[in-house]
BASESE-402244 format. One record per residue (C-alpha): residue in one letter; x, y, z. Coordinates in nm, 2 decimals. Layout:
N
('A' (X Y Z))
...
REM end
This chain:
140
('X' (0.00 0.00 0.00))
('X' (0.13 0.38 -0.10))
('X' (0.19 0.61 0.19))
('X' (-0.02 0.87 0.02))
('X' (-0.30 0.60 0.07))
('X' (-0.22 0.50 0.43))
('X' (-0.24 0.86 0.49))
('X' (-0.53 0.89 0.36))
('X' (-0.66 0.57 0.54))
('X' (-0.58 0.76 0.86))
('X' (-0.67 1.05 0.80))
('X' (-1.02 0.89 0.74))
('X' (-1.03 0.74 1.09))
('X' (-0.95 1.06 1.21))
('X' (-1.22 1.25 1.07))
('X' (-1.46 1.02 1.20))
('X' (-1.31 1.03 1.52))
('X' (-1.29 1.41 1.50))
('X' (-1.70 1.45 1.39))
('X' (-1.79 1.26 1.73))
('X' (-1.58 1.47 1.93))
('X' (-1.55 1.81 1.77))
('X' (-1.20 1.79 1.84))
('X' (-0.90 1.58 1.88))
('X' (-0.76 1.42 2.23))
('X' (-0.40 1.36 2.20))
('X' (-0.38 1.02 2.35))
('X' (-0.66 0.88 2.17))
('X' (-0.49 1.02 1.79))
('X' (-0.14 0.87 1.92))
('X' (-0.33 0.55 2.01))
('X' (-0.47 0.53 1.70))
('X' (-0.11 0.60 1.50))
('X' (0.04 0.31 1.71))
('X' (-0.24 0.10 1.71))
('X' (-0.24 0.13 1.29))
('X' (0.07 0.13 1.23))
('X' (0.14 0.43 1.10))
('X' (0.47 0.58 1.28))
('X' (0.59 0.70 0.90))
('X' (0.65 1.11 0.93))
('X' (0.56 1.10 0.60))
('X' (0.25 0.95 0.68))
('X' (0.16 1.16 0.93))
('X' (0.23 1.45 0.75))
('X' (-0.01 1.41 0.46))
('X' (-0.29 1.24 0.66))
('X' (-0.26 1.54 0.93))
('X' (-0.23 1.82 0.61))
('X' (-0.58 1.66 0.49))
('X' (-0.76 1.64 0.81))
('X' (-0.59 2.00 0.95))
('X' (-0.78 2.14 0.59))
('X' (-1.09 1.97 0.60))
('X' (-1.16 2.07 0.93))
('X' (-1.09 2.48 0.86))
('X' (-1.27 2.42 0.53))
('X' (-1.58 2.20 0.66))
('X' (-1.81 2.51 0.59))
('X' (-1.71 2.56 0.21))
('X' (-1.62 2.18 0.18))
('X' (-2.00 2.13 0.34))
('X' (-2.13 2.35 0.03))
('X' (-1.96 2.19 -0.23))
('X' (-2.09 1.84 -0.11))
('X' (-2.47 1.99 -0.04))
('X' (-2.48 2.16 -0.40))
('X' (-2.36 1.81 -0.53))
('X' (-2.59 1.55 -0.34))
('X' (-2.92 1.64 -0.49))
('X' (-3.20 1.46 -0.25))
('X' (-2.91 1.37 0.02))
('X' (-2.84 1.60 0.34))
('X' (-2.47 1.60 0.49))
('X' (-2.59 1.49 0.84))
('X' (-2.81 1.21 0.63))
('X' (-2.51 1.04 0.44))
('X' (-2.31 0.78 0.66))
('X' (-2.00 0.88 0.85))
('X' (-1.79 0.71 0.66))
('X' (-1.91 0.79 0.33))
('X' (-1.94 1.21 0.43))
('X' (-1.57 1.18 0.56))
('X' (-1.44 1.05 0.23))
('X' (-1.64 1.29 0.00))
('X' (-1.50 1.56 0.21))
('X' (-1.15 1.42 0.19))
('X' (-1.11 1.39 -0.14))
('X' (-1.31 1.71 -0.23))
('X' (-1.07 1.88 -0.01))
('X' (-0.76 1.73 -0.22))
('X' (-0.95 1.85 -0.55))
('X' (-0.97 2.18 -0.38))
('X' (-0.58 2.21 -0.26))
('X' (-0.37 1.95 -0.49))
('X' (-0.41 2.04 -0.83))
('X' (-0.10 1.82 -0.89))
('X' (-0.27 1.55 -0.79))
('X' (-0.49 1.37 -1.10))
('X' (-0.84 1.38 -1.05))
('X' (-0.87 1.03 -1.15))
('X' (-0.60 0.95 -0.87))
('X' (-0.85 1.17 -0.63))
('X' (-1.13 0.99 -0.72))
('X' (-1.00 0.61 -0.73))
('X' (-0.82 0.66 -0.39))
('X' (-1.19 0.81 -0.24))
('X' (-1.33 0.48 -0.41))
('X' (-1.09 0.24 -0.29))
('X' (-1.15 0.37 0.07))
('X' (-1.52 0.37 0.00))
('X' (-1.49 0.00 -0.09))
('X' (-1.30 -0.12 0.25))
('X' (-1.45 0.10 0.51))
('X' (-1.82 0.15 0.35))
('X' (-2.10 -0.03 0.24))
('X' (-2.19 -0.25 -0.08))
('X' (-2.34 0.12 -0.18))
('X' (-2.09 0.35 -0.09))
('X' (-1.87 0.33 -0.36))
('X' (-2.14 0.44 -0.59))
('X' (-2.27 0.70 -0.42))
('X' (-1.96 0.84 -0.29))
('X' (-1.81 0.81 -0.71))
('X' (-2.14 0.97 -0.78))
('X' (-2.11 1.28 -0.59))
('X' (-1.75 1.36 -0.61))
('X' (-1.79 1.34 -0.97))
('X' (-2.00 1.61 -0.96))
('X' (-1.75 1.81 -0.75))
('X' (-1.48 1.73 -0.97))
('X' (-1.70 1.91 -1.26))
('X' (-1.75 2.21 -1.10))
('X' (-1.40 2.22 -0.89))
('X' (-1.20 2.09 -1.22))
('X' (-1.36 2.12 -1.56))
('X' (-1.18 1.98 -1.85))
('X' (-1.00 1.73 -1.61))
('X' (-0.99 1.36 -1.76))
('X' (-1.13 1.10 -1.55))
REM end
């Protein structure tokens, strides 16, 4: 596995730990590093980059996912699946060197392991949408 996608594995499980507490308790993020696995700096770095900007974008990252989910509200979608969408719309946002396929696929894959049968669909379904709008003209 990448580290870019263990990064963004953890940086999934933090995000759902983060939207049951509002906020992060030291021990419980360094138990979950240990506990994972993932004592890579490298790791760390990215998975704390994405979660530090989703959670001071969730307002405008929120938008994006509301104006995209036609018939679905945010606090209606599973965890999992809302986390994901807003990872991987905040990557389409802030790492235009990073393919929008390779965006989507990655949101997919973690979709696929940590969802439901249905989340992979829905959650290709809505970030393609916010791929349209946040990068026209990219190839898919």
């Amino acid at each position: 596995m990448s580290m870019r996608r263990r990064a963004r594995e953890c940086a999934l499980q933090l995000l759902y730990m983060w939207e049951f507490h509002r906020g992060f308790d030291p021990a419980a993020t360094e138990a979950l590093w240990l506990d994972r696995g993932f004592a890579d700096a490298g790791i760390r770095e990215f998975a704390n980059k994405l979660v530090n900007g989703v959670v001071a974008n969730i307002d405008e990252i929120d938008e994006l996912v509301r104006v995209a989910s036609l018939n679905w509200r945010i606090d209606r979608m599973a965890t999992v699946d809302r986390n994901i969408i807003r990872l991987a719309t905040y990557e389409m946002k802030q790492s235009p060197e990073t393919p929008l396929k390779v965006i989507l696929n990655e949101a997919i894959e973690l979709s696929k392991r940590y969802g439901t049968e249905d989340s992979s669909a829905f959650v290709n379904g809505v970030l393609d949408k916010i791929g349209s709008t946040l990068r026209p003209g990219s190839k898919k």
